[in-house]
N, C-alpha and C positions, 0 to 999 in steps of 0.2 A: 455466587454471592449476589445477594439481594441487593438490587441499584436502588438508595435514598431516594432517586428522583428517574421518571421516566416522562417523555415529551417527544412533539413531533415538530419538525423544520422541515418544512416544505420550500421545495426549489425547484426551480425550470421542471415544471412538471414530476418531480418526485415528493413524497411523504417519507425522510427521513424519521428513521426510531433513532431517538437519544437517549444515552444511558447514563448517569450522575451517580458516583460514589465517595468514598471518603470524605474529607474535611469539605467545611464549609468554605465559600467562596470569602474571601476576606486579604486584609495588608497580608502580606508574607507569608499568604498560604500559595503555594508553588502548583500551579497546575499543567498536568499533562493529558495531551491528546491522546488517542489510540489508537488506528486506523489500521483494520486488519486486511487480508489477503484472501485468495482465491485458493480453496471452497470453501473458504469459514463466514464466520460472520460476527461480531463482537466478542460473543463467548469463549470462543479462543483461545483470551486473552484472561479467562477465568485467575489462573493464580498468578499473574503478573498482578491483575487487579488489588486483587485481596493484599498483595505485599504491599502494592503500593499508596495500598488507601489509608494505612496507619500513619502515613505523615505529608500526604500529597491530594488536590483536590482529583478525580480522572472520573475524565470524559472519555467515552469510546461510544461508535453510531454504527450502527447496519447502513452498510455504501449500497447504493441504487442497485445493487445486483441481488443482494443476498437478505437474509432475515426477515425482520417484522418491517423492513422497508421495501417501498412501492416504487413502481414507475408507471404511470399516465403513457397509453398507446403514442408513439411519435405523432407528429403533427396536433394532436392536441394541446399541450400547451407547453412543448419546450420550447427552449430558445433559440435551438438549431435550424428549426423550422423549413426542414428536409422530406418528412412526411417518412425518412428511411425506419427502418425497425430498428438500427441500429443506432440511429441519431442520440438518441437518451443516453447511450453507452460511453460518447467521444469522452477522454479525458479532457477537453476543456469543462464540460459540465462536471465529471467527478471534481474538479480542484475548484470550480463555485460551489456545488454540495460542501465541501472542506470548509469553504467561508464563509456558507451561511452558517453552518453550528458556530463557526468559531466568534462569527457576529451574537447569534443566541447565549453564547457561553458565557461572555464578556472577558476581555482583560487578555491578555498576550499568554499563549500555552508554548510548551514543549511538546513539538510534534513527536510524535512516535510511529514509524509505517515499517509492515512485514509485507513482503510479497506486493500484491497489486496495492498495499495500503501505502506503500514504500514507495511503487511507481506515482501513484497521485502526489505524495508527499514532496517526491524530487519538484515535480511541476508545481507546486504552489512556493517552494524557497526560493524557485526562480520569477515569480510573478511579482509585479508591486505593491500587491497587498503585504506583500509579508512583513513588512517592515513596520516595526512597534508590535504585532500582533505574534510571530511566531521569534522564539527565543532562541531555541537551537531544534535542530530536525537530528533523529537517528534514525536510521537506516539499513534495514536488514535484509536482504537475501529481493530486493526490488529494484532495479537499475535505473538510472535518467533513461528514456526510451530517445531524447537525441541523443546522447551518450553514447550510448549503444550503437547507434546507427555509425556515429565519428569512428568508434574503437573498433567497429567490421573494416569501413573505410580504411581507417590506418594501418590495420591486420595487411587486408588486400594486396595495398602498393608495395608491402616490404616483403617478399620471399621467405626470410628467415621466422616470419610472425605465421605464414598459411597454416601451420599443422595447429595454433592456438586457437585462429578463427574457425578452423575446423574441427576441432574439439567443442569447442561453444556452438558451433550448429549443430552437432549431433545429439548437446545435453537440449537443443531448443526444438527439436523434433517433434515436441508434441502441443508446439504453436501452430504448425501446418496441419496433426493431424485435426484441431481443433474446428480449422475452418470447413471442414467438412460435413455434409447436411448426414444426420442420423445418427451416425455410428458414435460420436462424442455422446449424446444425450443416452446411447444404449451402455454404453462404456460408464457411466456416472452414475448409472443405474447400476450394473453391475459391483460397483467401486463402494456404493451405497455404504455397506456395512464396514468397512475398512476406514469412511471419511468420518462414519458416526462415532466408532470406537476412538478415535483420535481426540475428537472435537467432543466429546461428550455429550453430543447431541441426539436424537433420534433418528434413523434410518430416512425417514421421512422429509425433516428439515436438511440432513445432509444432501440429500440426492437433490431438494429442490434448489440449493442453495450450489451445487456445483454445475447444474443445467442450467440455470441463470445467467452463471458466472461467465457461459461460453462468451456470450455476447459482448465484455471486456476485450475478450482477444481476437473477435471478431471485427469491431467496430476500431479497434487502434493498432495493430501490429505489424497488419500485412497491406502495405502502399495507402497509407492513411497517417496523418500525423504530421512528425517533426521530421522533418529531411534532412541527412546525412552532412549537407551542407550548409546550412540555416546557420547561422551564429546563436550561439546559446548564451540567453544573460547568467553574467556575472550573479555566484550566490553568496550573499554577502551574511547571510547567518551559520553561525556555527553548526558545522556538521560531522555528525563520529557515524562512522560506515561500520557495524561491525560482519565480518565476513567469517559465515560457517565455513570450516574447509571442506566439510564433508558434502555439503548441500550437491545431489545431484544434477541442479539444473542450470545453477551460475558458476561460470572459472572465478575462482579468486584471481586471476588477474584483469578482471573486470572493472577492476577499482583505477587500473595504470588511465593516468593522462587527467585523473580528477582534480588533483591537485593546483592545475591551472586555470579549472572553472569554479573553486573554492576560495572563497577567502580564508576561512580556520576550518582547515580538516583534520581530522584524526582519522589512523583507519585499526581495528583492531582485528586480529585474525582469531578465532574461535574455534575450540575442538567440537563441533557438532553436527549437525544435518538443517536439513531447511527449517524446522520448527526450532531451534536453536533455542529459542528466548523463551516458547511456552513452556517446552520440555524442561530446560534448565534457569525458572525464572528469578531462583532466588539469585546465582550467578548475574545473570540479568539485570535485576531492578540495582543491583548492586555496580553494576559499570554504569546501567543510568543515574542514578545517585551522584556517582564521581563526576560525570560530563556535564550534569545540571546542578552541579553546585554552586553559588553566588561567589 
């Protein structure tokens, strides 16, 4: 689908591509964010789009990793100012990218995050900007990454829980093999054709857009970030988790213990796979609908 409006937001050394479709910015026209995941890049979100622009304004951006969006070498002009290759990658700069569009965009949205769009997404409901600006966040198949770190922890101390956390380390196997020099970038290349048929993309933008992407899981997953014991703020905006059952890489019981770092959660459990939402978007736009109703 043809975007009405295309534009660049530039942050901490990145040139963000913005993508503008459906209704016009206006009183009581409802607008949602879109924030996709790792290997995609806006596109993704192709017929979520299209459904949702018949009654909704939607904004969706190529994140610093993927697309027609850029990143400036580290030490140039991030804000990390680390000089690391990885520096541009931290999720505190992804959840300022988030802020600057949302500052460009004007007016308070419905976040939307799949996958790594999902993980930034946790991180900005818990930041102080969010407040008047994001309206409610949904949440697909991307965990809080302190969350995650807590619900290993809480795994751990209880015996009866080992075989869950054990289970969820073997679906996250291929976070470790990520960090690894070459064989990721050879592996993405070979995958090429498989991320392109998905995403409907070309061979090309797919492969360039999952080699990229490594640098997310390089630069936040492995002894970098939110510590296991850090107190997590309270998220005081509405949040619906919907959880694929089928999704290879997260347990649905990933979602236990959210409940008391939520102020309104819903959780919905879904019969699908990780692409849940693109693949079945009219099902999709259709539970978003109901959650972002006034």
């Amino acid at each position: 689908m043809q975007a009405s409006r295309q534009r660049t937001v530039a942050n901490d050394g990145a040139r963000l591509a913005v993508f503008e479709y459906g209704l016009p910015a206006g009183p009581g026209t409802p607008t949602v964010l879109l924030v996709h995941g790792y290997p995609d890049d806006h596109t993704v979100f192709g017929s979520v789009i299209k459904d949702l622009a018949t009654d909704h304004r939607v904004i969706a951006y190529d994140t610093r990793a993927a697309g027609e969006s850029r990143v400036e070498p580290a030490g140039s002009a991030d804000s990390a100012g680390t000089g690391s290759p990885l520096a541009p990658y931290r999720l505190p700069l992804l959840v300022n990218d988030l802020y600057a569009v949302l500052a460009d965009t004007g007016g308070p949205v419905h976040l939307v995050g799949h996958d790594w769009g999902s993980i930034q997404g946790w991180a900005a409901v818990r930041d102080p900007r969010a407040a008047g600006k994001i309206l409610s966040f949904t949440s697909i198949s991307g965990p809080d990454i302190g969350h995650l770190r807590r619900w290993f922890m809480h795994c751990l101390r209880r015996p009866r829980r080992w075989l869950l956390a054990a289970g969820q380390a073997v679906r996250s196997t291929y976070v470790g093999f990520f960090q690894l020099p070459v064989l990721p970038e050879l592996l993405c290349r070979v995958l090429g054709p498989r991320y392109a048929r998905r995403a409907g993309t070309s061979v090309e933008t797919a492969v360039d857009n999952a080699v990229r992407g490594l640098q997310l899981y390089r630069a936040n997953l492995l002894g970098s970030g939110v510590s296991a014991r850090q107190p997590l703020p309270r998220v005081e905006v509405p949040v619906h988790v919907l959880v694929p059952l089928l999704d290879p890489f997260l347990s649905p019981r990933l979602t236990d213990g959210l409940g008391e770092e939520v102020r309104d959660l819903r959780i919905s459990p879904v019969d699908g796979g990780h692409w849940w939402p693109t693949e079945n978007s009219t099902a999709f736009c259709r539970m978003l609908r109901q959650f972002t109703a006034p």
